[in-house]
C-alpha positions in Angstrom: -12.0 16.9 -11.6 -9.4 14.8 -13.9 -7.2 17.5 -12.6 -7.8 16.8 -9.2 -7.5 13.0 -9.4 -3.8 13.0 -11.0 -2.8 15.5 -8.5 -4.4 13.0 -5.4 -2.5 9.8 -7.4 0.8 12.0 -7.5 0.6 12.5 -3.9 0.0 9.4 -3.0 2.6 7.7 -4.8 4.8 10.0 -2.9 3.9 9.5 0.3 3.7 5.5 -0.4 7.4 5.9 -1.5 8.2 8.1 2.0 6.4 5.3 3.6 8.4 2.4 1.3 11.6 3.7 1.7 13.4 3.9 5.3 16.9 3.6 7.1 16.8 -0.1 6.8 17.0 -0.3 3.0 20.1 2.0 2.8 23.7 1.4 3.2 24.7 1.5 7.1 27.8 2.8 7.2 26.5 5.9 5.8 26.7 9.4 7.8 25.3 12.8 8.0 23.7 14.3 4.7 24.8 11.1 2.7 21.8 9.5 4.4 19.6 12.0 3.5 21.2 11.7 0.3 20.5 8.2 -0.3 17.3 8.1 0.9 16.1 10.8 -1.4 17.4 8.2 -4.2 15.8 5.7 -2.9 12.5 6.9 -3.1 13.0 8.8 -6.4 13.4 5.4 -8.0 10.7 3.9 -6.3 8.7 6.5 -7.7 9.9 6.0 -11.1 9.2 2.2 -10.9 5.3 2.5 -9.8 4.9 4.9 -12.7 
């Protein structure tokens, strides 16, 4: 059950993060995969902070 209840608080840290993180808090004069790029970033340090 502990099991369980880190994987469901892992998950939605994550999807918090998705949720956190969008277009308007990266650089706009970015293009193509260097979006995806810095959104991925984005919401890997987000991540790290709410640990």
């Amino acid at each position: 059950m502990l099991q369980l209840a880190t994987q469901h608080r892992q998950m939605m840290l994550a999807l918090n993060s998705f949720h956190a993180i969008g277009m308007t808090d990266i650089a706009p004069d970015l293009k193509g995969p260097a979006i995806g790029t810095a959104l991925r970033q984005s919401r890997i340090e987000h991540l790290q902070a709410q640990e």
